[in-house]
C-alpha positions as CSV (number, residue, x, y, z in Angstrom):
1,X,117.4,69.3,109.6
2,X,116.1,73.0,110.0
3,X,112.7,74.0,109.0
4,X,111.3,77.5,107.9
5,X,108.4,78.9,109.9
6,X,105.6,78.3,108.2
7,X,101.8,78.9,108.6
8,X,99.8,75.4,107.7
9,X,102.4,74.1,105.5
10,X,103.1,77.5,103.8
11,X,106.4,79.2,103.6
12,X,105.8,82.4,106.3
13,X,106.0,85.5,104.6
14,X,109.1,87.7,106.1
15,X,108.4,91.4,105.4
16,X,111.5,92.7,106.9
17,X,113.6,90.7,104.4
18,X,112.6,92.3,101.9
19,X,114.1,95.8,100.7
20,X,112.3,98.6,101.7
21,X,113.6,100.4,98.5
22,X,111.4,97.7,96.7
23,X,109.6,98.6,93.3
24,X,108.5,97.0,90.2
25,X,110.6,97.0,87.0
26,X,108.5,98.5,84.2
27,X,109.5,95.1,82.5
28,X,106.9,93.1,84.6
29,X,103.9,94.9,85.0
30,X,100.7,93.8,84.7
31,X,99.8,94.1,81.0
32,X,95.8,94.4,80.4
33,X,94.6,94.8,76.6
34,X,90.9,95.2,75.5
35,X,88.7,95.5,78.6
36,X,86.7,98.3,77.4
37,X,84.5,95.7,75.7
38,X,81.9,95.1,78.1
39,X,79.9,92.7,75.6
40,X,82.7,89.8,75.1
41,X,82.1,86.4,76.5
42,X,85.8,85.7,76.4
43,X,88.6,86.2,78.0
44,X,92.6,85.3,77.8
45,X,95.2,84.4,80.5
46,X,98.5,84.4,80.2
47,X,101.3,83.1,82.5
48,X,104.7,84.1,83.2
49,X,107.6,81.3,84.2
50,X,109.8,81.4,87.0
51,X,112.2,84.3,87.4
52,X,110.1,85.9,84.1
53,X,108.4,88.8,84.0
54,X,104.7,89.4,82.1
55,X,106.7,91.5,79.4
56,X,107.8,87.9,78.0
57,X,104.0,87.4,76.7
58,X,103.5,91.6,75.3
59,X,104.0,90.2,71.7
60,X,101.7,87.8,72.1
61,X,99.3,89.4,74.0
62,X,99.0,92.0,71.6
63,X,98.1,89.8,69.0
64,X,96.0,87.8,70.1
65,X,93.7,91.4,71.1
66,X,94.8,92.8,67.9
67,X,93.5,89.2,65.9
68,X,90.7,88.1,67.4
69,X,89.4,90.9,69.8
70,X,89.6,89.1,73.2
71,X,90.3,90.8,76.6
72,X,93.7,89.9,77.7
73,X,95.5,89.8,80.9
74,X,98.9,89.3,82.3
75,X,99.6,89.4,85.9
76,X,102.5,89.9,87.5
77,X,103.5,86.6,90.2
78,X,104.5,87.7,93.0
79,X,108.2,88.3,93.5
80,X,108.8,89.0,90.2
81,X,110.5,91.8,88.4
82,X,110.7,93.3,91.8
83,X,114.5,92.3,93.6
84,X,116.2,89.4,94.7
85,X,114.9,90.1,98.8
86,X,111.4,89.8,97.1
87,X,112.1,87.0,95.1
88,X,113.3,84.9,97.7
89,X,110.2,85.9,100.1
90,X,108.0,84.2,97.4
91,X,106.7,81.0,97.4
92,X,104.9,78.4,95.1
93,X,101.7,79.0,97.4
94,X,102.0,82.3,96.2
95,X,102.2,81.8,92.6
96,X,99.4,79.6,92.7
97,X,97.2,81.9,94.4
98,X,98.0,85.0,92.4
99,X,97.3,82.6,89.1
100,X,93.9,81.3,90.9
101,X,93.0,84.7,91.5
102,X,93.7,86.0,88.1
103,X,91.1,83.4,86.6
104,X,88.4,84.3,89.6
105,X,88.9,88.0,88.2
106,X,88.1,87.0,84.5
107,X,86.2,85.0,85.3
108,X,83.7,86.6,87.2
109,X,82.9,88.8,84.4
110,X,83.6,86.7,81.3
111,X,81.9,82.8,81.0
112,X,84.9,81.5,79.0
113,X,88.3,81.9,79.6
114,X,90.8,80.5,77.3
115,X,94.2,80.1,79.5
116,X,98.3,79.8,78.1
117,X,101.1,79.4,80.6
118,X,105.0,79.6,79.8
119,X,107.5,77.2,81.7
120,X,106.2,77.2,85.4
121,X,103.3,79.3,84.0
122,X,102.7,75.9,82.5
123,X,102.8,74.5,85.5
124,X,100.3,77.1,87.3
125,X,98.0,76.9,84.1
126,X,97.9,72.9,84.7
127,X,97.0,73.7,88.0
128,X,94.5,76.2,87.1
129,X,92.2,74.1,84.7
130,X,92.8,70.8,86.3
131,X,90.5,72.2,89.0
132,X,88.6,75.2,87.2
133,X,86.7,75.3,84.1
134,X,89.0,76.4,81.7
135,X,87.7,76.2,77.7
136,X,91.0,75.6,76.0
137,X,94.8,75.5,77.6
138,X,98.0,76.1,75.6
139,X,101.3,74.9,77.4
140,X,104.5,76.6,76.2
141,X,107.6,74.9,77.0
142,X,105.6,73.7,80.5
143,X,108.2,72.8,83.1
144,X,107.1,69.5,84.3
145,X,110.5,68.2,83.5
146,X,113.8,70.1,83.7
147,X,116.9,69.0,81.8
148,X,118.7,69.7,84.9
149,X,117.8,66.5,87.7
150,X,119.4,68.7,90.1
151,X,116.8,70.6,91.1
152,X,115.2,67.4,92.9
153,X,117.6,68.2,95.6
154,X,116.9,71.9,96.0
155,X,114.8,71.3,99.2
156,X,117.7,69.9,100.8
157,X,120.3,72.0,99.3
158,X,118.5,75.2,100.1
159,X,119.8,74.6,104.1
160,X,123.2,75.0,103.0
161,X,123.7,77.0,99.8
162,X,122.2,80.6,99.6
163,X,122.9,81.2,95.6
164,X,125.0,79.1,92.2
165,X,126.4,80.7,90.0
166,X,125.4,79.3,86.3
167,X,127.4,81.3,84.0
168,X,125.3,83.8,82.6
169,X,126.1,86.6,80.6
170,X,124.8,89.4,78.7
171,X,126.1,92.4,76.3
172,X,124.7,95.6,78.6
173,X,125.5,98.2,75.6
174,X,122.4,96.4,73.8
175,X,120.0,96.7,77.0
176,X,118.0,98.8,78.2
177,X,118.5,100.2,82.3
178,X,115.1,98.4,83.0
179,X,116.7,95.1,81.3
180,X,119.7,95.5,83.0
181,X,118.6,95.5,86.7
182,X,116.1,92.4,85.7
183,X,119.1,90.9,85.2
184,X,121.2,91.9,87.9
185,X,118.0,90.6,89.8
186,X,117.0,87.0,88.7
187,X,119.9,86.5,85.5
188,X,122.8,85.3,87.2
189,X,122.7,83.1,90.0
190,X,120.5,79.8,90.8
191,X,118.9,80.0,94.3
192,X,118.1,76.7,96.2
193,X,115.5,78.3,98.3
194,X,113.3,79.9,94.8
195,X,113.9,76.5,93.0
196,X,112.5,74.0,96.3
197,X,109.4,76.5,95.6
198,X,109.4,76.0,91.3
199,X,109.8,71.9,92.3
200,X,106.9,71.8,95.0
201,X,105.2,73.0,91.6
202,X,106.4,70.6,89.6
203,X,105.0,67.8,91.6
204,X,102.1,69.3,91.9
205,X,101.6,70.1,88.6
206,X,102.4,66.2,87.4
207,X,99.6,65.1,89.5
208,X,97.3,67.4,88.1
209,X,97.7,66.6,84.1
210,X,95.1,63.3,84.4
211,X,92.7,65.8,85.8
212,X,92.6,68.8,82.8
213,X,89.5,67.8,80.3
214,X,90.6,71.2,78.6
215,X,91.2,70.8,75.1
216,X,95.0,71.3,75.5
217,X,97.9,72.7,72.9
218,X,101.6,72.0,73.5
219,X,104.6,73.7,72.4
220,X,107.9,72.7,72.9
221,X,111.2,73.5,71.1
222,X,114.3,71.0,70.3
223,X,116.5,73.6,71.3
224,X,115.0,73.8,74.7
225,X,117.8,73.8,77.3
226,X,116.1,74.4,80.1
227,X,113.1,71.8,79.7
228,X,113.5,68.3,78.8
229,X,111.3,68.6,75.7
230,X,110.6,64.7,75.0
231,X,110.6,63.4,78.4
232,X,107.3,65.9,78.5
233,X,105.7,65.3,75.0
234,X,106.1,61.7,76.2
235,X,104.1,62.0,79.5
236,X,101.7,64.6,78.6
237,X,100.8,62.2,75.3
238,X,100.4,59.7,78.1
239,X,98.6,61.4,81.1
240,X,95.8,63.5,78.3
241,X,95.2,61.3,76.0
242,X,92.5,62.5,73.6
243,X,92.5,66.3,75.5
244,X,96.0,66.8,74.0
245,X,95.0,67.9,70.6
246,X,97.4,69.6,69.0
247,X,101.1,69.6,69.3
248,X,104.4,71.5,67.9
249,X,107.6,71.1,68.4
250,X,110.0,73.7,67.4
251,X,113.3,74.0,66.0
252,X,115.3,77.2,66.5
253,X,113.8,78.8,69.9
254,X,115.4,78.5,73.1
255,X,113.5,78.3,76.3
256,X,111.5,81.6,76.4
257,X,109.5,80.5,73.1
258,X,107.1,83.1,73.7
259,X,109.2,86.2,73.2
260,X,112.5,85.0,71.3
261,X,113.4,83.4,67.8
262,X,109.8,82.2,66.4
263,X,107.7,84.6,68.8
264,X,105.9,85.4,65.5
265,X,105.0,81.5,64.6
266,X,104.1,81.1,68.4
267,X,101.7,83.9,68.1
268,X,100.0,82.6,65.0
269,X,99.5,79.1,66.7
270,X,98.7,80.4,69.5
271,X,95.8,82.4,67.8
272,X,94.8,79.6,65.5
273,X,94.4,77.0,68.6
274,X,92.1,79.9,70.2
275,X,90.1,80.6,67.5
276,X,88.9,77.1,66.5
């Protein structure tokens, strides 16, 4: 079977894959709220998912500055909101490191940091305080099981399939330009070589849940296509025990929780699970 290069175990960077002509959309920049207060002991973390982009978690992270006065950052993971070239030249390493990073940088000026994570932000933000001290975790629609098995056999698949089409569509006359090349971007196909790095995560991020002694929130959603919704309420209730301390379940939003149907009711638990 072929191999990629790769530098102790990690999938080699290859800059001259990626477009020269490479930006990043206005969609997913870095978003940064309430840092001009030097005083505050506390800080918030928010993660993107996979193929996302930080503008998922604005709402949100307004709030959460505009209710209880916290510093708030977003970073962007790398390959995001960029192109597909760039996309493709990222790698779970990469996402882990940008996320690790991101708490060193709060942390290094703030002694708590409260930490939420969306889909495979989920995953990163399991990662995150199962080794880091992390004073309370939320886990939105976390990604440690996908409704689709499939993906278990992207890291054979991604030898012999580039991209899969799954059928997306969108009205363009209600988008914006900036919505519309995200789209074009990350929307409309699946691609075995970005979803062998999301499942190296996924693993990961299973063995890590025993380890978190965060006082944990989860959200999920009934209407969850993407993630299997009581496979993980199931193992997470198993694998925390008493740091799982408060859990909803949804009934209207679909995957993206965070920015869709019951953004508003997110934020407010969200808020509430922060400010006991």
């Amino acid at each position: 079977m072929m191999k990629e290069k790769t530098i102790m175990g990690v999938v080699k960077l290859k800059l001259d894959k990626i477009k020269k002509s490479t930006t990043i959309n206005p969609l997913g920049r870095e978003i940064k709220y309430g840092f001009n207060n030097q005083e505050e002991s506390t800080a918030v973390l928010l993660l993107h998912g996979f193929g996302g982009k930080s503008s998922n978690w604005n709402y949100i992270a307004k709030k959460i500055y505009q209710e209880l006065d916290l510093p708030v950052y977003v970073p962007r993971l790398p390959g995001h909101a960029t192109n597909r070239s760039d996309f493709l030249n990222s790698s779970a390493e990469q996402w882990l490191r940008k996320s690790v990073d991101s708490y060193f940088y709060l942390k290094s000026d703030y002694q708590n940091i409260y930490l939420a994570g969306l889909s495979m932000g989920g995953l990163l933000a399991a990662l995150v305080a199962s080794n880091f001290e992390v004073k309370k975790l939320s886990l939105v629609a976390p990604a440690f099981y996908t409704i689709n098995k499939n993906i278990a056999f992207a890291p054979y698949l991604k030898y012999f399939v580039k991209k899969l089409d799954n059928d997306f569509q969108i009205n363009q006359a209600d988008l914006s330009a900036e919505e519309i090349d995200y789209h074009n971007n990350y929307s409309f196909n699946y691609y075995p070589k970005a979803l062998a790095e999301l499942y190296k995560l996924i693993k990961k991020g299973r063995k890590a849940v025993p380890k978190i002694k965060s006082p944990t929130q989860l959200i999920l959603s009934s209407n969850d296509k993407q993630v299997a919704t009581d496979q993980i309420k199931d193992f997470l209730n198993k694998k925390m025990g008493q740091f799982l301390v408060d859990q909803k379940i949804y009934q209207k939003s679909p995957h993206v929780i965070i920015n869709d149907l019951e953004k508003e009711r997110c934020a407010i638990d969200i808020i509430n699970f922060f400010s006991k």
